[in-house]
C-alpha positions as CSV (number, residue, x, y, z in Angstrom):
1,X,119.1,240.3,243.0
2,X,116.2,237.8,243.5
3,X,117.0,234.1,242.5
4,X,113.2,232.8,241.2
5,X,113.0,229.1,239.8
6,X,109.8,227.0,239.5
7,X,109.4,223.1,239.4
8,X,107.1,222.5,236.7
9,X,105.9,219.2,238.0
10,X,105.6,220.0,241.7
11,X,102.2,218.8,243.0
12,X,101.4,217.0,239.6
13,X,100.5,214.0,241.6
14,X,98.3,215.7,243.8
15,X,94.3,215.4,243.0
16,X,95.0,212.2,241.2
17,X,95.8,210.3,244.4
18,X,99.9,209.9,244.3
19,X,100.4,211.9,247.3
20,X,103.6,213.7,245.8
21,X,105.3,213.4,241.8
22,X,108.9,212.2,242.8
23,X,109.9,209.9,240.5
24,X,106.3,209.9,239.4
25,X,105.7,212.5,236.7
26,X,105.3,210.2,233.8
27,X,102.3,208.5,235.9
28,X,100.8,211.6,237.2
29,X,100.7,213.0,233.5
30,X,99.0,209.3,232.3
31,X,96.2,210.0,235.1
32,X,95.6,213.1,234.1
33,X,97.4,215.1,236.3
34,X,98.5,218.5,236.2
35,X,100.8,220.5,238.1
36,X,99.8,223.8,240.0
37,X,102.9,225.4,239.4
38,X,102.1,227.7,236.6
39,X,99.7,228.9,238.0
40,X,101.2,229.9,241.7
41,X,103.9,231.3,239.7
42,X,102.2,233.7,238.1
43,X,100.2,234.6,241.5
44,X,103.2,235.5,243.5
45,X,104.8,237.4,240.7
46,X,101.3,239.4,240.4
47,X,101.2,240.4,243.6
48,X,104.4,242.0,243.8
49,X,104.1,245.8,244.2
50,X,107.9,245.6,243.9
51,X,110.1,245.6,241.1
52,X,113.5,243.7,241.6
53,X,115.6,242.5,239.3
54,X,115.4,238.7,239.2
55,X,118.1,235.8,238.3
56,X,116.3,233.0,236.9
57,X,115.7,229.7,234.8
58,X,115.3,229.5,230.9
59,X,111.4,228.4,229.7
60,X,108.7,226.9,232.4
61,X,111.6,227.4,235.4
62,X,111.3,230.6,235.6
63,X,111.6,232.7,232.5
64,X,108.3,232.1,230.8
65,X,106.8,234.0,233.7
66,X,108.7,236.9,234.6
67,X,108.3,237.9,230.7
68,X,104.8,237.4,231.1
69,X,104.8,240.2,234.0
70,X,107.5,242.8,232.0
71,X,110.0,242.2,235.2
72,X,113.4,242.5,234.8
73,X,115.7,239.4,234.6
74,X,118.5,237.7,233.5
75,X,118.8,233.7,232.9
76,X,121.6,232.3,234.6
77,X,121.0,228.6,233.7
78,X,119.2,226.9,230.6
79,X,117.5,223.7,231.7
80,X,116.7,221.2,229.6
81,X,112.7,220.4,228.6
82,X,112.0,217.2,230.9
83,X,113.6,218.9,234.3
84,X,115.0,217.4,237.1
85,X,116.2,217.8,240.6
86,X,119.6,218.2,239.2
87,X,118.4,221.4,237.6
88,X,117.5,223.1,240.6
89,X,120.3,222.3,242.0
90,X,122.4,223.5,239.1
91,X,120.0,226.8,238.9
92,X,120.7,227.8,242.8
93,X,124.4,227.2,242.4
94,X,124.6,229.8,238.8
95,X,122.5,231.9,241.2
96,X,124.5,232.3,244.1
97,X,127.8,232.8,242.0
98,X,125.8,235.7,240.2
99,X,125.1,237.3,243.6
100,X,121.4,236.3,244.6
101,X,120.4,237.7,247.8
102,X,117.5,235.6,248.6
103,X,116.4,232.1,246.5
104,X,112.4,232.1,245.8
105,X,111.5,228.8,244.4
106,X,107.9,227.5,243.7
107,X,107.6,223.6,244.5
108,X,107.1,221.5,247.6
109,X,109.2,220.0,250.6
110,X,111.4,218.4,248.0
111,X,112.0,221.1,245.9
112,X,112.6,223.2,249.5
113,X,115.2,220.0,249.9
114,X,116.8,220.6,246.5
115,X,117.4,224.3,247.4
116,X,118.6,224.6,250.7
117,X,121.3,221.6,249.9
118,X,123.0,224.2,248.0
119,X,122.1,227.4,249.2
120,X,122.3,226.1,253.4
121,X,122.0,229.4,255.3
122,X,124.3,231.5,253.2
123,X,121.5,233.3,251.6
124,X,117.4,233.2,252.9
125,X,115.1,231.2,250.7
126,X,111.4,231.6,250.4
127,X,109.1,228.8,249.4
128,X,106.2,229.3,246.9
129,X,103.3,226.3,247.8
130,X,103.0,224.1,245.1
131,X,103.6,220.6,246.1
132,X,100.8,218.1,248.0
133,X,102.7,218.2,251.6
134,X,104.9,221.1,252.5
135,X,105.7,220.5,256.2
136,X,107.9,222.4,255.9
137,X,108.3,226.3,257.6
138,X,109.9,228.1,254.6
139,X,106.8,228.5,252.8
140,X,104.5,231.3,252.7
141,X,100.6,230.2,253.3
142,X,99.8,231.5,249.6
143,X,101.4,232.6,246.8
144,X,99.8,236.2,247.6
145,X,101.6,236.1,250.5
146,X,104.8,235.2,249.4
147,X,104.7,238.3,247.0
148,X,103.8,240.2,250.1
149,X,107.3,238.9,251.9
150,X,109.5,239.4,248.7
151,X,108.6,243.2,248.7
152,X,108.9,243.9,252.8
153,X,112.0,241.5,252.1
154,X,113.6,244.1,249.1
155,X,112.3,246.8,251.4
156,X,114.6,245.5,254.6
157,X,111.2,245.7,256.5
158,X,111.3,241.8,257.6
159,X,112.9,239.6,260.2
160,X,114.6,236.4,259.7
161,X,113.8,233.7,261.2
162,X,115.7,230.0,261.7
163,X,113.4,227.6,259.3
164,X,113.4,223.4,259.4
165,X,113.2,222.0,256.0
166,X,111.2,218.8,256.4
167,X,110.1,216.1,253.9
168,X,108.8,212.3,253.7
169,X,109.7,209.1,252.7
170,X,106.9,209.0,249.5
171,X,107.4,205.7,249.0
172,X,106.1,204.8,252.4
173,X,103.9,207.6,252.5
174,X,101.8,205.8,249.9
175,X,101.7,202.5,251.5
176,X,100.2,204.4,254.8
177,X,103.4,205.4,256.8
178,X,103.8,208.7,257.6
179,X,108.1,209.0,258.0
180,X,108.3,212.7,258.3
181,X,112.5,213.6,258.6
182,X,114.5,216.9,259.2
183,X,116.9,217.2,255.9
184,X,118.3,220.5,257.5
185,X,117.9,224.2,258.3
186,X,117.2,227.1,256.1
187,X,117.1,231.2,257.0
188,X,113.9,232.4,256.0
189,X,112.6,236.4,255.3
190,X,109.7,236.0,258.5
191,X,106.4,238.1,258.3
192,X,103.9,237.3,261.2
193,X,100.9,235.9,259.6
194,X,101.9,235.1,256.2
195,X,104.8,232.4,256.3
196,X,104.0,228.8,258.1
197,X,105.3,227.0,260.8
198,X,106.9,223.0,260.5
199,X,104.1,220.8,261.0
200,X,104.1,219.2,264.4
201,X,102.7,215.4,265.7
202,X,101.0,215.0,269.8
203,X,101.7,211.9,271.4
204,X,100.1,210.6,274.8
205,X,97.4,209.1,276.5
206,X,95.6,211.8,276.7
207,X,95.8,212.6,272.9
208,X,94.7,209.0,272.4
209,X,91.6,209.0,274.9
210,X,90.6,212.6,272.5
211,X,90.9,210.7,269.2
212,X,88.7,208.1,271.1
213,X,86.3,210.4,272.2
214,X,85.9,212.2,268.9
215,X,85.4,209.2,266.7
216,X,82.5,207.8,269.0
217,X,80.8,211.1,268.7
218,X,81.2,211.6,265.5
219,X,80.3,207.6,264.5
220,X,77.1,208.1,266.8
221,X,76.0,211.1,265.0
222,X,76.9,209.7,261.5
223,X,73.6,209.5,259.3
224,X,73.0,206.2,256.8
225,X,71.6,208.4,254.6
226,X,74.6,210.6,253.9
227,X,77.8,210.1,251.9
228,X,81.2,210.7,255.0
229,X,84.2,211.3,252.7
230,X,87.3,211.8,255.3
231,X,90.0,213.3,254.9
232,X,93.9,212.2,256.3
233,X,95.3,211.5,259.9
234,X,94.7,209.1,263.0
235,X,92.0,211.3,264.4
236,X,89.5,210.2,260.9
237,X,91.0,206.7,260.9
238,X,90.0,206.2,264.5
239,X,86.3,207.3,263.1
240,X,86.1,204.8,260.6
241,X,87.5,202.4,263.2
242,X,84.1,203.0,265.2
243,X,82.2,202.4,262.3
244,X,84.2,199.1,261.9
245,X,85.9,200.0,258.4
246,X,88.8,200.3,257.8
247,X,90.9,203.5,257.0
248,X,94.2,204.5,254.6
249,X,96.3,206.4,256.9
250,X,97.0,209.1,254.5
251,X,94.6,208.9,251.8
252,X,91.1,210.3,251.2
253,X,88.6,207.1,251.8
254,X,84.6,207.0,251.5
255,X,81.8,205.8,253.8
256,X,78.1,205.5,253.2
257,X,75.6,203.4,255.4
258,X,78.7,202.0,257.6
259,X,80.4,200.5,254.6
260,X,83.4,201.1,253.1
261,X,82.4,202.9,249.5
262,X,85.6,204.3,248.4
263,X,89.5,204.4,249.3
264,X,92.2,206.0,248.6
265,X,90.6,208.5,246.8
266,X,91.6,211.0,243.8
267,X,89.8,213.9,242.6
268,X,87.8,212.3,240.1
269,X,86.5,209.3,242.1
270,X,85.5,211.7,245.0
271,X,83.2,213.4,242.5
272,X,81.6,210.5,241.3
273,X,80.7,209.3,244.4
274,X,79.1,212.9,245.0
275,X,77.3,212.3,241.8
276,X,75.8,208.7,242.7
277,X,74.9,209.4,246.4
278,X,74.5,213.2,246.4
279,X,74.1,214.8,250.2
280,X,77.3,214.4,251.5
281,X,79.7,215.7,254.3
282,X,83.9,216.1,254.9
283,X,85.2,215.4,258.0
284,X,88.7,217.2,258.1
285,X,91.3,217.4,260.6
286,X,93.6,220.5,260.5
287,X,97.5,219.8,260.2
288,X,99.3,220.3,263.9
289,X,100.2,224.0,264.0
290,X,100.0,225.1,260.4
291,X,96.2,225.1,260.7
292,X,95.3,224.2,257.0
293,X,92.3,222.0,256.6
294,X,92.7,222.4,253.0
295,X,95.8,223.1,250.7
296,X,98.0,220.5,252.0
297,X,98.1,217.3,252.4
298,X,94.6,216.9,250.4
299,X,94.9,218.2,247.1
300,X,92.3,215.4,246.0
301,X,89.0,217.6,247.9
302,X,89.5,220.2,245.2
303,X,88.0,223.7,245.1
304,X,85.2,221.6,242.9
305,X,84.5,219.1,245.6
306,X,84.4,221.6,248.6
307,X,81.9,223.3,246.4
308,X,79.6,220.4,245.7
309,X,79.7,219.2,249.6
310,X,79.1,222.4,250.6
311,X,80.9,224.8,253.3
312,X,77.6,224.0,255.8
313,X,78.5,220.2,255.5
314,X,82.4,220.2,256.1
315,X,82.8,218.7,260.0
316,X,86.1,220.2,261.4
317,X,87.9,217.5,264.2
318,X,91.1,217.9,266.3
319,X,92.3,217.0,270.0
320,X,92.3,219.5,272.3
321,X,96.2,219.2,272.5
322,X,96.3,220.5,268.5
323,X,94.1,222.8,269.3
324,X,96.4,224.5,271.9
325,X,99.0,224.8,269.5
326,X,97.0,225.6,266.4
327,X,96.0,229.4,267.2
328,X,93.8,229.8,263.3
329,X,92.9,227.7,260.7
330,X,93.6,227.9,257.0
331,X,92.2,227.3,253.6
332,X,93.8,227.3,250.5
333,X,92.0,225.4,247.6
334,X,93.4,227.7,244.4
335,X,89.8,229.3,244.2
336,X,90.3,232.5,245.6
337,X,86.5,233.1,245.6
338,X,85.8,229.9,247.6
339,X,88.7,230.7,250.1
340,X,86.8,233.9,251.0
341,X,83.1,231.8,251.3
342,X,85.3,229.5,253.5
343,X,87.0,231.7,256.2
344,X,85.2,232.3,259.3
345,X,84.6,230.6,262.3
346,X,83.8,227.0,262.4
347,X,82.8,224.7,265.0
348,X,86.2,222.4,266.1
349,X,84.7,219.0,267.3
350,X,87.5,218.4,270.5
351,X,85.7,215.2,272.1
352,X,82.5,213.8,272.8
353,X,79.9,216.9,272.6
354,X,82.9,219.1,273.2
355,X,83.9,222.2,270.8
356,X,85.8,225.0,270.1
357,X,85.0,228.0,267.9
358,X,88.2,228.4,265.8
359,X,88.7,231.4,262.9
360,X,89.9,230.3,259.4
361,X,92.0,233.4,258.3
């Protein structure tokens, strides 16, 4: 039997600039924002060219969906309409008493938290992406994939690998401080090439003397004439450092003619500054080992803003320490048709006039 829950609100706070929804679902609604969830859910369960039997969650948790698809379930818990934590963790427990053999939940690092607290490594658990972060390695890179694992999983054609179940402190994480901590292990249902690693951080001189050498090459190459919209991490804040503006650690901020035009950017703000200044270009730097440039992290450049930028204008940037350690890249933006336009090669800016050709699978 296959435990499936959902959090409705996971990655509600995403595009409109929260940087995660926990505790902050009644603000992420008032700005507008909307949660991914529903829609993952119903992209793992169509890829499924299995048909298990599923324990699950009354309404948006879990039921809505599987009766949507004609799959065969049973609802183990009821949750109430304004969910919590506390239903998850209520959900896994009527779960495991009812036998699951495997926990699929669709959510982020803290849903991932929420499960494995309860489920430890007495059963495997498989992570659906649908928060902002998701350091975490219990997650499949898409929802197709994680339909793709289930099945092999049913099938006893997987291995199981040892997974660390990370999250942040999001209160510090929106004042600029990245506090990433290990809550714990997890077994996970392991296919090569469709679940993620943990994300991982370089320290060192010589990661510093890269940063350095990227951000002058890319500051001396920068044109006045052209909107610079970067993306999260030290390697972009070192670049508006050159510049001599300043830079939110973890936000999205905006540069045009060496001046600060934007910070902290959500979805909405990013597009009207694409609207007032037109040409513009992303500079991007790929999480440490999970590869993505976008689909976590940066919900806020939306399939709609890659799109207006432009795939020709998006400027790639990593050390050549990541780089060792980050064998492909990865794209996930929700559009399925953009994803494909996206993967490739692309041009890896390493240092000053340095490269490397990388492949976004």
């Amino acid at each position: 039997m296959i435990g499936f829950l959902v959090n409705p609100i996971a990655g509600m706070g995403g595009k409109v600039g929260l940087k995660g929804t926990d505790g902050l679902a009644d603000e992420a609604r008032k700005r507008g924002g909307e949660s991914p969830s529903p829609k993952r859910a119903r992209e793992f369960l169509k890829n499924l060219e299995c048909g298990p039997e599923f324990l699950t969650v009354s309404g948006e948790m879990g039921e809505n969906f599987l009766k949507e698809r004609g799959l065969k379930y049973e609802v183990v818990y009821s949750a109430e309409k304004e969910t919590s934590a506390e239903d998850t963790i209520r959900a896994c427990e009527c779960m495991l008493q009812r036998g699951a053999d495997i926990i699929v939940f669709v959510g982020g690092d803290g849903t991932a938290r929420d499960v494995v607290s309860v489920a430890g490594k007495s059963v495997p658990i498989l992570g659906i992406p649908s928060g902002v972060k998701m350091y975490s390695s219990c997650f499949s890179f898409t929802p197709g994939d994680g339909g793709k694992i289930l099945c092999d999983f049913v099938m006893g054609e997987c291995e199981f690998e040892e997974a660390e179940i990370l999250d942040i402190d999001e209160n510090m994480y929106r004042k600029g401080v990245l506090s990433v901590k290990l809550y714990g292990y997890a077994i996970v249902p392991y296919v090569r090439e469709l679940i993620q690693s943990s994300k991982t951080e370089w320290f060192g001189g010589d990661e510093e003397n890269s940063k350095e050498e990227i951000a002058e090459y890319i500051a001396e190459n920068m044109d006045e004439g052209i909107l610079y919209i970067l993306g999260a991490g030290t390697t972009t804040a070192k670049i508006a450092e050159k510049i001599g503006c300043s830079k939110t650690m973890l936000g999205i901020d905006a540069y045009f003619g060496g001046k600060t035009v934007g910070i902290d950017l959500n979805e909405k703000e990013i597009l009207e500054l694409l609207k007032k200044y037109g040409k513009a270009k992303i500079v991007v730097s790929p999480i440490g080992s999970q590869g993505f440039i976008f689909g976590r992290g940066n919900p806020q450049m939306s399939a709609e803003v890659i799109r207006r930028v432009g795939k020709e204008n998006i400027i790639v940037v990593a050390t050549p320490q990541k780089m060792e350690k980050t064998p492909v890249l990865h794209v996930y933006t929700g559009d399925s048709a953009l994803d494909r336009r996206l993967k490739g090669y692309v041009r890896v800016i390493t240092g000053y006039g340095r490269e490397r050709i990388k492949k976004i699978v």
